[in-house]
ZAFI-782127 format. One line per 4 residues: number of its first residue (from 1); their letters; for each residue x, y, z of N, C-alpha, C, O. Coordinates in steps of 0.2 Angstrom, whole numbers, plus 2048, in hexadecimal, padded with zeros to 3 digits. Each point is the difference from the previous one (the first is absolute). Example, Ala and Ser with C-alpha at 12.3 -4.5 7.8 and 13.67 -1.06 7.14 Angstrom:
BEGIN
1 = as = 842 7E4 827 7FC 806 800 804 806 800 805 7FF 803 | 7F9 806 7F9 804 806 801 7FC 805 803 803 806 801
This chain:
BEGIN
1 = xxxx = 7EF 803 7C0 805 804 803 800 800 808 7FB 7FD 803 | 80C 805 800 801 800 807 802 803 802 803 803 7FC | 7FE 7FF 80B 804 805 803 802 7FF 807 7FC 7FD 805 | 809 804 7FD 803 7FB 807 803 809 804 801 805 7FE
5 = xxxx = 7FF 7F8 806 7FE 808 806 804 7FF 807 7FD 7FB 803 | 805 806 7FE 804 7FD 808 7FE 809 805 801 806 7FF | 7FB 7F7 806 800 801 808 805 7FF 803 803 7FB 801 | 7FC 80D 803 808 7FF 806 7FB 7FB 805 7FA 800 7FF
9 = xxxx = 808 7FB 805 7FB 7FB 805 7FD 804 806 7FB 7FD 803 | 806 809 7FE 7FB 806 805 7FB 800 7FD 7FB 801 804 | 804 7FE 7F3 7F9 805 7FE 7FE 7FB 7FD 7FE 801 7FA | 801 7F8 808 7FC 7FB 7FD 7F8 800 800 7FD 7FC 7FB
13 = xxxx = 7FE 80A 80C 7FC 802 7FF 7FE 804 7FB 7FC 7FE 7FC | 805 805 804 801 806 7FA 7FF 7FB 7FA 7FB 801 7FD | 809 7FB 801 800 7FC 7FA 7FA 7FB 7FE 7FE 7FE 7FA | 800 801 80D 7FA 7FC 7FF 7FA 805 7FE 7FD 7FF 7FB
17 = xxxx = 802 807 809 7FD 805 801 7FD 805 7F7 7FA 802 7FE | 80F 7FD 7FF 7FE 802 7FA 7FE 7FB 7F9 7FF 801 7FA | 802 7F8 80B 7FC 7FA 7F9 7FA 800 800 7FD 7FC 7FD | 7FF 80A 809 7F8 7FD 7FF 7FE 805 7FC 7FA 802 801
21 = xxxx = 80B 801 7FA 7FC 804 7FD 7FC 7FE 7F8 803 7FE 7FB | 7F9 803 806 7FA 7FE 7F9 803 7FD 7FB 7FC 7FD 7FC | 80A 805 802 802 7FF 7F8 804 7FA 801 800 7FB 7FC | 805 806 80A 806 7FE 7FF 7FE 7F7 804 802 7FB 7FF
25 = xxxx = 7F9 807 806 7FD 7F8 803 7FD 7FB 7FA 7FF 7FB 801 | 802 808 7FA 7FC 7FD 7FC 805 7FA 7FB 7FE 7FB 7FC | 809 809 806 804 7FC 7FB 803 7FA 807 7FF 801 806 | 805 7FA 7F5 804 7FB 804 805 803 805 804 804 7FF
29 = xxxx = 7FA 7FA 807 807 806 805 800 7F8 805 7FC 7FC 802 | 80D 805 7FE 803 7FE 804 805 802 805 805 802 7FD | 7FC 7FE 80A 803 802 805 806 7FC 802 7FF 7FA 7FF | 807 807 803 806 7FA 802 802 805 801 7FE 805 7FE
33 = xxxx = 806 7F9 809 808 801 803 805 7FF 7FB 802 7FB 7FD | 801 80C 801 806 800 7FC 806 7FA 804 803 7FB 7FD | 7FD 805 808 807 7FE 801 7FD 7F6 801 804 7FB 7FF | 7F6 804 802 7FC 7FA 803 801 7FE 7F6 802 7FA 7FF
37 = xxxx = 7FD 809 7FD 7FF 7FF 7FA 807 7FD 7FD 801 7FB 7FD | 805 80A 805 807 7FD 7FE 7FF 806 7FB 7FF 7FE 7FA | 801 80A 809 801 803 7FB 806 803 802 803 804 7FB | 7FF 7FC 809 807 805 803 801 802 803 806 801 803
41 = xxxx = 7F2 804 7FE 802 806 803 7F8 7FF 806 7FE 7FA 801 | 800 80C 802 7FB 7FF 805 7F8 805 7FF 7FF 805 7FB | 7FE 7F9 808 7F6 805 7FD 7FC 7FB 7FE 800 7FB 802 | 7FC 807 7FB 7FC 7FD 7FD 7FD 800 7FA 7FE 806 7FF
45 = xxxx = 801 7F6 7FD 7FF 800 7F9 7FA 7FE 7FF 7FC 7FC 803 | 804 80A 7F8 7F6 7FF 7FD 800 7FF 7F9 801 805 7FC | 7FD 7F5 803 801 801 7F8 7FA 7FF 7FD 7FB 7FD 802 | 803 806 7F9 7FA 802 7FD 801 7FB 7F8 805 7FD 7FE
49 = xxxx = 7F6 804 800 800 7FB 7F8 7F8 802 7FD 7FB 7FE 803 | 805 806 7F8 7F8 801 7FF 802 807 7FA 804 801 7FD | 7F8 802 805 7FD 807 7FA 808 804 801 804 800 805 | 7FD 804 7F8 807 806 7FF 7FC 805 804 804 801 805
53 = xxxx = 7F7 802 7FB 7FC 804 803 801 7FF 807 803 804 803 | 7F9 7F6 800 801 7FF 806 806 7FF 804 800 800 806 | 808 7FF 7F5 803 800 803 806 807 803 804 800 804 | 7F8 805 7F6 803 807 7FF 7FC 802 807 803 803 804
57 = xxxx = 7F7 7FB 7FD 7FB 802 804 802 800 809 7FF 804 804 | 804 7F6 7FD 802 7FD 805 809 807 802 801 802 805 | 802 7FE 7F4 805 804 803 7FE 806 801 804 804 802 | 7F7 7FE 7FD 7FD 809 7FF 7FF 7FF 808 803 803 804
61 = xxxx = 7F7 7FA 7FE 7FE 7FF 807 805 7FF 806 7FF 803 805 | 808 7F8 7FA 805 7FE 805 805 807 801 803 801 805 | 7FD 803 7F6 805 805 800 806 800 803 804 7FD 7FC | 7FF 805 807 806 7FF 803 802 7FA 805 806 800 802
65 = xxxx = 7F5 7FC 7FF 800 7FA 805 806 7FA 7FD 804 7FD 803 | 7F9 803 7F5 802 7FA 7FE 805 801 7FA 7FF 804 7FC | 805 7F7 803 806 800 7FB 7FC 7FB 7F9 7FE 7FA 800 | 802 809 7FC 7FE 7FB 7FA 808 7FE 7FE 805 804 7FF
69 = xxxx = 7F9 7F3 800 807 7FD 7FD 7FF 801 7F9 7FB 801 7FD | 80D 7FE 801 800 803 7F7 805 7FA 7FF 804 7FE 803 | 7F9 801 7F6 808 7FE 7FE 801 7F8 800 7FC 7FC 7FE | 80A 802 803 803 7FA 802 7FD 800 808 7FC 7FB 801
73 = xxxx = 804 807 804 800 802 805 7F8 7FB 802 800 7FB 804 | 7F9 809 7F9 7FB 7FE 7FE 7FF 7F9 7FD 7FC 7FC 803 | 806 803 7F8 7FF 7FA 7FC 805 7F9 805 7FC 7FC 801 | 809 803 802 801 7FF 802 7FD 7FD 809 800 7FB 802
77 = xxxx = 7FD 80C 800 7FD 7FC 804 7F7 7FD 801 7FE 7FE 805 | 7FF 804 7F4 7FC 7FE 7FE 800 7F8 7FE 7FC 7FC 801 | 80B 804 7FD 802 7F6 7FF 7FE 7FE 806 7FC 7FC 801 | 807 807 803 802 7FD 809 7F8 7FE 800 7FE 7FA 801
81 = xxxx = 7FD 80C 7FE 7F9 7FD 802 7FD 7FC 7FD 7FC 7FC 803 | 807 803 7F5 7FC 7F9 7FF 802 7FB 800 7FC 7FB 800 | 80C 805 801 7FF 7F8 801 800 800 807 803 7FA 801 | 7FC 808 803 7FD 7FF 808 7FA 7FD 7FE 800 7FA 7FF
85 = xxxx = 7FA 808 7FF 7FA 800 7FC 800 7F8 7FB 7FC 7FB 800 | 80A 806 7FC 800 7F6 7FE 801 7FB 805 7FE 7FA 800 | 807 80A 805 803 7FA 803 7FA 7FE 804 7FF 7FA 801 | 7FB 80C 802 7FB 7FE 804 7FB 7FB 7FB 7FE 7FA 802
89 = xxxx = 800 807 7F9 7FD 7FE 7FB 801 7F8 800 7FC 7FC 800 | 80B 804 7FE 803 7F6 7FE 7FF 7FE 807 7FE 7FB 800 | 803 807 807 7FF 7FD 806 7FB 800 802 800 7FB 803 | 7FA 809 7FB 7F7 7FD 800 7FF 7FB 7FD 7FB 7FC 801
93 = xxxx = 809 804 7F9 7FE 7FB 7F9 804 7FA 804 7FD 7FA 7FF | 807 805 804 804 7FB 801 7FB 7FC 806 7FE 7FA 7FF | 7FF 80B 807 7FF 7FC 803 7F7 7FE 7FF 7FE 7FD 805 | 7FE 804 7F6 7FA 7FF 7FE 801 7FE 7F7 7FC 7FF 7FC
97 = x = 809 800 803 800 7FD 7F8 7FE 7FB 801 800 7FC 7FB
């Protein structure tokens, strides 16, 4: 399971502030620049992958700070992440294959 979260770019402390909490540090989290990522728009994206719990856990905590993405909208730029992620991947492999 996952969950993708956009930060206005003011509250990027806050965002880190709230990954160091016990449950949710535990799962996979990754950080991008919405707009550096080629998502559309601007903030910062926290995307998490790991337990349902921890990820309910994370939106109870953020409260009104952060947008959880839904939908096509979510799934979507969740692509964006991973093949950012292959493309880094075949270009390590490329240059130590």
């Amino acid at each position: 399971m996952y969950g993708v979260f956009r930060f206005d770019s003011e509250s990027v402390a806050e965002a880190r502030e709230l990954l160091e909490d016990d449950l949710v540090s535990r799962q996979s989290v990754t950080l991008r620049d919405a707009k550096t990522l080629g998502a559309g728009f601007e903030g910062l994206l926290v995307f998490i992958e790991g337990a349902e719990s921890a990820i309910k856990r994370f939106e109870e905590i953020s409260g009104h700070e952060v947008e959880k993405l839904q939908g096509d909208k979510a799934e979507s730029v969740y692509r964006l992440l991973k093949k950012e992620e292959e493309d880094a991947a075949q270009g390590v492999g490329f240059l130590f294959g």
